[in-house]
Backbone as numpy.savetxt, mean C-alpha at the origin, in Angstrom:
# Nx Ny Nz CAx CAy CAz Cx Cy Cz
-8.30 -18.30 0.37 -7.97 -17.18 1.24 -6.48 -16.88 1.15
-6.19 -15.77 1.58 -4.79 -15.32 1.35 -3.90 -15.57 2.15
-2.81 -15.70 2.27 -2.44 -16.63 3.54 -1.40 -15.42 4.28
-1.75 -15.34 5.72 -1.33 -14.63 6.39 0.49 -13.97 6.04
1.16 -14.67 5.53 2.57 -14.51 4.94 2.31 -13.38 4.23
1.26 -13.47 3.40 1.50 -12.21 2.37 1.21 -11.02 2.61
-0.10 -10.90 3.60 -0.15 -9.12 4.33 1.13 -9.39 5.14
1.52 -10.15 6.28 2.73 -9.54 6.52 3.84 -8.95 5.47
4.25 -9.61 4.32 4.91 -8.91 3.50 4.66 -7.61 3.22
3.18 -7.40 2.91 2.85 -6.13 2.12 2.82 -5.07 3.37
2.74 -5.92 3.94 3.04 -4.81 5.50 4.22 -4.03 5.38
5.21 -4.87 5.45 6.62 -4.20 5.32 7.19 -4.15 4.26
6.41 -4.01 2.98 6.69 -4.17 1.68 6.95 -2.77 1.12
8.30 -2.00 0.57 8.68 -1.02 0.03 7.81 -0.67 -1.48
6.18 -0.58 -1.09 5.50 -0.76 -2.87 5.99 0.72 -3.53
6.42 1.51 -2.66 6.56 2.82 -3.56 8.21 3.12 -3.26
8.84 3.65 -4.56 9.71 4.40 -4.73 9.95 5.41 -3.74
11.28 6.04 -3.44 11.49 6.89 -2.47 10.79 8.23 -2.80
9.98 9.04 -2.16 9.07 10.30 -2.39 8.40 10.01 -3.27
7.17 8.96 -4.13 6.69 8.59 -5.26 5.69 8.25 -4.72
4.28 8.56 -5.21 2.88 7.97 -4.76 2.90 6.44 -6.13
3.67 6.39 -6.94 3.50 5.34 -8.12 4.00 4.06 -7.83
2.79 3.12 -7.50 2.91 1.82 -7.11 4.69 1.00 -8.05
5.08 0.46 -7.67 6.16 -0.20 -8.67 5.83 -1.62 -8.91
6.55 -1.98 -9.94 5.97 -3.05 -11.07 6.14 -4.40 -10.60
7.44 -4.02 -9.65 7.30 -5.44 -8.85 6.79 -5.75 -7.44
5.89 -4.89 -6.92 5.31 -4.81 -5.93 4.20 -5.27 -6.44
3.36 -5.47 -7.77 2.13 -5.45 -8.30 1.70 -6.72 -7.91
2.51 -7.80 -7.83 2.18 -9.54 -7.54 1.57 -9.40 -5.99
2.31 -8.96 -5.33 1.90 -9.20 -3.99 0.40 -8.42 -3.91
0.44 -7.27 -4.35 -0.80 -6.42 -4.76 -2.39 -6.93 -4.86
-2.04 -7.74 -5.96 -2.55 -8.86 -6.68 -3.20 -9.77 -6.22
-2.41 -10.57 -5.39 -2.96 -11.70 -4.12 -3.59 -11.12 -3.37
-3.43 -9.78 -2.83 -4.14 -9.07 -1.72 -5.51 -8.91 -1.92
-5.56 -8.16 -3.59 -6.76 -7.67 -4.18 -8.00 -8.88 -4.15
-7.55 -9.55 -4.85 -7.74 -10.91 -5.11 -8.50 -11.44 -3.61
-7.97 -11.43 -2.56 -8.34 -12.03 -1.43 -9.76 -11.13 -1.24
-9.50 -9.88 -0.82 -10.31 -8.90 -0.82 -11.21 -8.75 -1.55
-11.44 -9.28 -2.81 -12.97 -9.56 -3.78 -13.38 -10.69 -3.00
-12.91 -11.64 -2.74 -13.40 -13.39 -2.31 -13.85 -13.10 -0.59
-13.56 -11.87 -0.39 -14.13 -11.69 1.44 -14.52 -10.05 1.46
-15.36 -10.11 0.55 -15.98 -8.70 0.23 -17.16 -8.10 1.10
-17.29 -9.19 2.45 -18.04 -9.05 3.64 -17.61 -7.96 4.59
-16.33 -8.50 4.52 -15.14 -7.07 5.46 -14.85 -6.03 4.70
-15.15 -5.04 5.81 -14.30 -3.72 5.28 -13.09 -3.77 5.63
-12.07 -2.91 5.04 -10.74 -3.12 4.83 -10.23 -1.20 4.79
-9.00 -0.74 5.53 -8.66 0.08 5.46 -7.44 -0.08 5.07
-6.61 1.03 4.10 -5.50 1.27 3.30 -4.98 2.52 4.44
-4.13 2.02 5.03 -2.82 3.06 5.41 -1.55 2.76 4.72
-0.94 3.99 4.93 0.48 4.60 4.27 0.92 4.96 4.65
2.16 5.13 5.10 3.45 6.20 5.56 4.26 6.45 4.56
4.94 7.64 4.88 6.34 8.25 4.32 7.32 8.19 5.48
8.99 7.69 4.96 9.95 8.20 5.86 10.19 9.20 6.33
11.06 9.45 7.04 11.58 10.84 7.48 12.60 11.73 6.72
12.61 11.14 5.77 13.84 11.61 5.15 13.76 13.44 4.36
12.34 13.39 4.19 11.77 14.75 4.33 11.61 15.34 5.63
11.98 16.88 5.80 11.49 16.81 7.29 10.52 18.11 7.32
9.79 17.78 5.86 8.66 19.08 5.52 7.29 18.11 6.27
7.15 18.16 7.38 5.88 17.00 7.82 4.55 16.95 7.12
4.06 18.57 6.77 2.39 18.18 5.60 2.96 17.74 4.23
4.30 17.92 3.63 4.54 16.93 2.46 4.53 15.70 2.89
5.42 15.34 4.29 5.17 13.89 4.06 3.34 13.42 4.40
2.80 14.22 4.96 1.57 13.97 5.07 0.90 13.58 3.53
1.06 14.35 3.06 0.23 14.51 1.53 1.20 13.31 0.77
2.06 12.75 1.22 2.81 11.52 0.50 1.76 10.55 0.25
1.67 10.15 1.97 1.07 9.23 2.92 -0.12 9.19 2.10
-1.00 10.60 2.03 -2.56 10.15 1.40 -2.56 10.07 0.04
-1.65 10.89 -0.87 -1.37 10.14 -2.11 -0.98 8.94 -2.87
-0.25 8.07 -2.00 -0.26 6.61 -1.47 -1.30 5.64 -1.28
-1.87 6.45 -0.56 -3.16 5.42 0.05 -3.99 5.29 -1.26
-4.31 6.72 -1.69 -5.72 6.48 -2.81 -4.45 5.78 -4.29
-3.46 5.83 -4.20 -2.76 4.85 -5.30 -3.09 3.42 -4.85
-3.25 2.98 -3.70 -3.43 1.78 -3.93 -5.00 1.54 -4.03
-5.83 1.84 -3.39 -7.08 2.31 -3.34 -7.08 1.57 -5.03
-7.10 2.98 -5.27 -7.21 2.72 -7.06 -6.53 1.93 -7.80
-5.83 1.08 -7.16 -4.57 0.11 -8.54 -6.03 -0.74 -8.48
């Protein structure tokens, strides 16, 4: 099982570039362990949320960040 340390990381884990739905290369390990856990407890459902900063202050872009995000990890 995955040990609680690592969703906290990926919690507050910067996996995307600033305005970028494209996972980065060194975010992929932690990714990895997550995925990984998630085949071995394939009993639970599991939901993928995302945010964008504020640093845009167009709010349906950052919206459409957020869900372009989500289905990037979805799909890694």
């Amino acid at each position: 099982m995955l040990h609680r340390r690592y969703l906290d990381i990926l919690q507050y884990a910067e996996i995307f570039p600033t305005a970028s739905a494209t996972i980065s290369r060194a975010k992929s390990v932690i990714l990895g362990k997550v995925a990984d856990n998630m085949k071995a407890c394939s009993q639970y459902r599991y939901r993928v949320e995302t945010y964008s900063d504020q640093r845009d202050t167009d709010e349906e872009a950052n919206d459409v960040l957020s869900a372009r995000r989500a289905v990037a990890i979805r799909n890694w």
